[in-house]
C-alpha positions as CSV (number, residue, x, y, z in Angstrom):
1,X,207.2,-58.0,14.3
2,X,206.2,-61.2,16.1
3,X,204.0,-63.7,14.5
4,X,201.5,-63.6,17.5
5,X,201.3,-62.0,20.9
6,X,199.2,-63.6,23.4
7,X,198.4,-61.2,26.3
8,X,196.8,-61.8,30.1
9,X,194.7,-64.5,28.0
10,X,192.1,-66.2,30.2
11,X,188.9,-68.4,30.1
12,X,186.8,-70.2,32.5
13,X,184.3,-72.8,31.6
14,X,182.0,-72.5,34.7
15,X,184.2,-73.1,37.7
16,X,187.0,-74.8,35.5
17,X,189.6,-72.0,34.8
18,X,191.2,-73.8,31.7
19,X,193.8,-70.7,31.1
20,X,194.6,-68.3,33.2
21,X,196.3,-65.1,32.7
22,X,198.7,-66.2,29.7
23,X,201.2,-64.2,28.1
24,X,203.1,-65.9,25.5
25,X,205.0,-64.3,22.5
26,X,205.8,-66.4,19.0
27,X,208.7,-65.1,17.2
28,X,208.7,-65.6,13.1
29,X,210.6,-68.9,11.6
30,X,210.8,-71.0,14.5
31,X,208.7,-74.4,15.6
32,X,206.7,-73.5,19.3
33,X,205.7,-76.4,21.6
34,X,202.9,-75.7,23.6
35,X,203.5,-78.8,26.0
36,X,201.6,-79.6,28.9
37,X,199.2,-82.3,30.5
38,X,196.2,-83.5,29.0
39,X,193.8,-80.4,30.8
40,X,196.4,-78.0,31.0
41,X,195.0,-75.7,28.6
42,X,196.6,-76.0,25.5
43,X,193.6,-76.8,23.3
44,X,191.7,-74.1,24.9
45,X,194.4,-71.9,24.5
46,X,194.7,-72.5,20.2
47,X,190.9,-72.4,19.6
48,X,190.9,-68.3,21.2
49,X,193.9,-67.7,19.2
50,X,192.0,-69.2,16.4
51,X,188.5,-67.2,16.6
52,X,186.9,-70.6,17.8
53,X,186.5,-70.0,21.4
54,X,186.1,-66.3,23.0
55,X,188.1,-65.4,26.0
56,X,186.7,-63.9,29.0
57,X,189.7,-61.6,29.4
58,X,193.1,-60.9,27.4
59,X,194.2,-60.2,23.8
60,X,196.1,-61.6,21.0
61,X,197.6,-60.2,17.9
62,X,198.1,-62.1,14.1
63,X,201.5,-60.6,12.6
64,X,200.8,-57.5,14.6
65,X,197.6,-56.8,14.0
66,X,194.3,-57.5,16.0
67,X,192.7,-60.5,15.2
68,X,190.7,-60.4,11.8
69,X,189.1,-62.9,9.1
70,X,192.6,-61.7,6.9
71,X,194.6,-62.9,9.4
72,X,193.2,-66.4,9.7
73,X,193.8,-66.9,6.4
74,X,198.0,-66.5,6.7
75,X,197.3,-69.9,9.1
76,X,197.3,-73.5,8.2
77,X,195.1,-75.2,10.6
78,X,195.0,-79.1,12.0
79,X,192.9,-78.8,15.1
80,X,191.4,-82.7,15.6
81,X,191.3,-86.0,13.8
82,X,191.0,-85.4,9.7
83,X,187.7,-86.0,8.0
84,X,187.9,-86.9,4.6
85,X,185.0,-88.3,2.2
86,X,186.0,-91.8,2.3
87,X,184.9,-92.6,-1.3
88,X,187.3,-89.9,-2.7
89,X,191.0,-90.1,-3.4
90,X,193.5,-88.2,-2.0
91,X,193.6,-85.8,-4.9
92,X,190.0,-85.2,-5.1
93,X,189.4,-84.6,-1.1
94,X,192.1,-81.9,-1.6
95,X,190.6,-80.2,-4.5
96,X,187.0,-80.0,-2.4
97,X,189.4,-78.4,0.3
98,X,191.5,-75.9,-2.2
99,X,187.1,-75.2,-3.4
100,X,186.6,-74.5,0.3
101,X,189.4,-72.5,1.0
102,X,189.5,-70.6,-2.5
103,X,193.2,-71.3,-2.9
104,X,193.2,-73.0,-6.2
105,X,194.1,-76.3,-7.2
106,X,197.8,-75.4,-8.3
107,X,199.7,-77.3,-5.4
108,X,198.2,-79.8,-5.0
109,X,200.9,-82.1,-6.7
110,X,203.5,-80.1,-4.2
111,X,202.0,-80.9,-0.9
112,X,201.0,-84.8,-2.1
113,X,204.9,-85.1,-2.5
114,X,205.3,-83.1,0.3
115,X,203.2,-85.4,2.8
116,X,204.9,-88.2,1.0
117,X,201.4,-89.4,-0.3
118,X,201.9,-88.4,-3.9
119,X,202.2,-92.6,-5.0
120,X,198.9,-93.1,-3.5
121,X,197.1,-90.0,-4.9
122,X,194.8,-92.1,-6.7
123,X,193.8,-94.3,-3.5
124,X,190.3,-93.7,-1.9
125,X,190.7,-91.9,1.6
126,X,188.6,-95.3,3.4
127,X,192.0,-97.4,2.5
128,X,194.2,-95.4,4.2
129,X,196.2,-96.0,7.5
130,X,196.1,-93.6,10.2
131,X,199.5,-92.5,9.5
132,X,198.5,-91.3,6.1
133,X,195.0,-89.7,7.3
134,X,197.1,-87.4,9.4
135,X,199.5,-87.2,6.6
136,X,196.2,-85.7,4.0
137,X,195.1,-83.4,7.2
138,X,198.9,-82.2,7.0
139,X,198.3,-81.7,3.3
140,X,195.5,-80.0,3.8
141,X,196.4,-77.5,5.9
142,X,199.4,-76.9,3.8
143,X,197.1,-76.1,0.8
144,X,197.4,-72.7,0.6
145,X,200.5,-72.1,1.3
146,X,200.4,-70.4,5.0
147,X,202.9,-68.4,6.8
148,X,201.7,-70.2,10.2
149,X,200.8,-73.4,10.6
150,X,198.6,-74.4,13.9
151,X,199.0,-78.1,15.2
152,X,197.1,-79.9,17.8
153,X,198.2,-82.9,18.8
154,X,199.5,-83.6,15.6
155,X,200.7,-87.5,16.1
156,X,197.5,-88.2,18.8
157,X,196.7,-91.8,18.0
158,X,200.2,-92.8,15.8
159,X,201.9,-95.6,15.5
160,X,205.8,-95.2,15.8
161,X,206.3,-95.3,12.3
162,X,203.5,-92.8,11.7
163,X,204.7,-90.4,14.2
164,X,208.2,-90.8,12.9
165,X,206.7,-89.6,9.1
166,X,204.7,-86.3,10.7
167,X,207.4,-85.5,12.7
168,X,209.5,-85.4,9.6
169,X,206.9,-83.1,7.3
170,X,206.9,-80.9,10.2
171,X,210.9,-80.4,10.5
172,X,210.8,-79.9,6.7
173,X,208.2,-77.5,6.9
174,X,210.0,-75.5,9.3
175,X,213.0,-75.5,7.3
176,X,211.0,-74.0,4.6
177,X,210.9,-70.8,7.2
178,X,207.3,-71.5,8.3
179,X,206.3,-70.7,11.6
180,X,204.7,-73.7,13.4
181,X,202.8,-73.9,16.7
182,X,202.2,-77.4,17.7
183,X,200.7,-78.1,21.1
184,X,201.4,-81.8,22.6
185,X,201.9,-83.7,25.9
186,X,204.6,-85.5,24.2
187,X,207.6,-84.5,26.0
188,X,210.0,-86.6,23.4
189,X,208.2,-85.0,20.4
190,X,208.4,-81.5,21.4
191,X,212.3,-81.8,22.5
192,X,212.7,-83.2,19.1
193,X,210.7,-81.0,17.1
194,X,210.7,-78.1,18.3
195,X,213.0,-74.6,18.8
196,X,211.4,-73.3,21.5
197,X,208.5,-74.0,24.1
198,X,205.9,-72.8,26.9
199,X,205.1,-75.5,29.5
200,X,201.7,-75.5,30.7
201,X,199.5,-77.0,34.2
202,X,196.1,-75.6,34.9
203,X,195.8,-73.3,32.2
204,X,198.8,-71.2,33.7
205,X,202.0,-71.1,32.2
206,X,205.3,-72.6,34.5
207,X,208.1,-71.6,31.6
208,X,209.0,-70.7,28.4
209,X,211.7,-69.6,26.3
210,X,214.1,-71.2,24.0
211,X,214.9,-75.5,24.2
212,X,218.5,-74.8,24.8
213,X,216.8,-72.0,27.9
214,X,214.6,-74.3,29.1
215,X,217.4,-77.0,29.5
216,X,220.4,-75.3,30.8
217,X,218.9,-75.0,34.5
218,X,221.8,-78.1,35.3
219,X,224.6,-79.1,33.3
220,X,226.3,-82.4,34.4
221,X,229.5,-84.4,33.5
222,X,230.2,-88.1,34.4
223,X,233.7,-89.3,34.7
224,X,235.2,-92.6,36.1
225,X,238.8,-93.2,36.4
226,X,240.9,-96.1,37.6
227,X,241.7,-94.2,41.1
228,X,238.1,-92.8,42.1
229,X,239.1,-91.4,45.3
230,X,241.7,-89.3,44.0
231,X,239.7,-88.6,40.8
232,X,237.2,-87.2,43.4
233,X,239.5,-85.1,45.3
234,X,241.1,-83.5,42.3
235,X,237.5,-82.0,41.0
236,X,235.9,-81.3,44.7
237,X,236.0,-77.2,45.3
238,X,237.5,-76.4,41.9
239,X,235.9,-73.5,40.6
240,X,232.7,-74.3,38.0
241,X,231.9,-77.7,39.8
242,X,229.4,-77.1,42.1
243,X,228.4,-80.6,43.5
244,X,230.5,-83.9,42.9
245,X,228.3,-87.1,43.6
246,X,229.1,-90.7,43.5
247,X,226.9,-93.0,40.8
248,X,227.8,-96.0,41.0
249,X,231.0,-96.5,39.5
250,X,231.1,-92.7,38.6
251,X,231.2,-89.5,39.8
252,X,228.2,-87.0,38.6
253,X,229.6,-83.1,38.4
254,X,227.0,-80.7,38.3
255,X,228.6,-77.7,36.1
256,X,228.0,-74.1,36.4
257,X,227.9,-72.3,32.9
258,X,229.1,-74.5,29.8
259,X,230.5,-77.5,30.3
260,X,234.0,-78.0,29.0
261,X,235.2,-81.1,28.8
262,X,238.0,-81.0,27.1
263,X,239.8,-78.3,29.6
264,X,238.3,-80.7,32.2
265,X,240.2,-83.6,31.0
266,X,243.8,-81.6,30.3
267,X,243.2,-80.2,33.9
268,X,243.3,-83.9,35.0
269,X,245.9,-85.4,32.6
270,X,248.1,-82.7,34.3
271,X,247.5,-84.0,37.6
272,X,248.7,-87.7,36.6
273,X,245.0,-88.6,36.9
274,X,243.6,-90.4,33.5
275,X,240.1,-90.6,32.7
276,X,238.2,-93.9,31.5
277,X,235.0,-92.5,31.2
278,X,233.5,-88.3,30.1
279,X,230.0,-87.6,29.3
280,X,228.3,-84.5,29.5
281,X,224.8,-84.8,30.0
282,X,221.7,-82.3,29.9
283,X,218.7,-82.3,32.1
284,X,216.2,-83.5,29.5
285,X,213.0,-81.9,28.8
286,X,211.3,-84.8,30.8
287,X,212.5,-84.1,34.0
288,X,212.7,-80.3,33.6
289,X,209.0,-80.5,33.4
290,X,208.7,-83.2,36.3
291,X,210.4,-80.6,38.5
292,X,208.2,-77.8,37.1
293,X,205.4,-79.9,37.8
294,X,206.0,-80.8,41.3
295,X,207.1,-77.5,41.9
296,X,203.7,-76.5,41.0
297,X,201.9,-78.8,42.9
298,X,204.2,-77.9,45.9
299,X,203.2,-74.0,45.4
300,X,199.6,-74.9,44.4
């Protein structure tokens, strides 16, 4: 059973069409980046799965079932910059939130530690850095102990040690088999975090599907060897290599399947020909969504 199902989901805010049409499906267990440009949807899209904004068209399903005040309260929620009373400590802002949420007080000393904020439980909220804000709102949301926990911009306003600390609480909290939808425009942080991904322009979706899916559109190997010329005419037309290109001092192969560089290199070494320099490289997720991009504006 999928942890939601999002179905021809659209909505319009008078002639802005801020999604349009989207399907996407959230399997159990794994960490989903909604990534896109800031306008692309994303927001939109979280408060209609969330109850807070109605669609004009479309559906969407909570573990299966159509959405309902139960459901909502399997998620953990952190939606926009956390609001604390600034006079109360970390302890006692979370015990107004476990009174709000009827949860109970019982883990609170679990999450603190979880956060990494347990030292400075004591500490009014007003004294706290950004970093640690975001990592109470974390907290928060983690009170009562949800299956699904909903993300929005999660490091907005960081500093790189702050976005290096959530980015940690929310790789552990995925290891702990939560499912976690976290929408960004952080291409780095998403290709970190996450285990799969929907990229989004215009409130319509251009892809989705696992990182590794997402990534594999070119594989590419650069070598460099003493003799390029004959380095180049032992790899061009060999079957797998579809396009050999000269950088610099080395030649780019653009692989077709998995790269292998190991046979790669034997294939050579039996030709007398000895390599000084292999890497394989990846198309990142950066320009994978460039390309999607200017594809879209190409199309649009």
């Amino acid at each position: 059973m999928s942890t939601l199902e999002i179905r021809s989901l659209s909505k319009r805010f008078g002639k802005l069409q801020a999604v349009h049409s989207l399907d996407l499906t959230v399997q159990p267990g794994n960490i989903y980046g909604i990534l896109g440009p800031n306008g692309s949807g994303k927001t939109t899209t979280l408060g209609m799965i969330l109850g807070v904004i109605r669609p004009d068209t479309g559906t969407y399903q909570w573990f299966g079932q159509p959405e309902s005040h139960l459901a909502r309260r399997r998620i953990g929620v952190l939606l926009e910059t956390p609001n604390f009373y600034p006079y109360l400590s970390a302890e006692k802002n979370l015990q107004v939130v476990a009174s709000i949420k009827g949860c109970g007080t019982s883990r609170i000393e679990a999450v603190l530690k979880q956060v990494g904020l347990y030292e400075r439980r004591k500490t009014p909220f007003r004294t706290y850095s950004l970093g640690m804000r975001q990592r109470l709102a974390l907290a928060a949301a983690l009170l009562p102990d949800p299956e699904v926990l909903v993300l929005d911009e999660p490091t907005n306003g960081l500093d790189p040690q702050g976005i290096a600390d959530v980015r940690q609480i929310i790789q552990q909290t995925g290891q702990q088999g939560k499912t976690i939808i976290l929408a960004s425009h952080i291409l780095d942080e998403v290709e970190k975090i996450c285990t799969q991904v929907a990229i989004m322009k215009r409130g319509q979706l251009l892809a989705s599907g696992d990182i590794s899916q997402v990534l594999q559109a070119e594989n590419r190997i650069l070598v460099a060897s003493d003799n390029l010329n004959a380095l180049r005419q032992a790899l061009t037309g060999r079957p797998g290599i579809e396009t050999v290109r000269t950088q610099g001092a080395l030649l780019e192969l653009v692989i077709s399947g998995t790269p292998d560089p190991a046979a790669l290199n034997r294939m050579l070494l039996d030709q007398g020909i000895v390599l000084s320099h292999l890497q394989v490289q990846r198309k990142g997720l950066e320009e994978t969504f460039l390309e999607l991009v200017a594809e879209d504006v190409k199309t649009a």
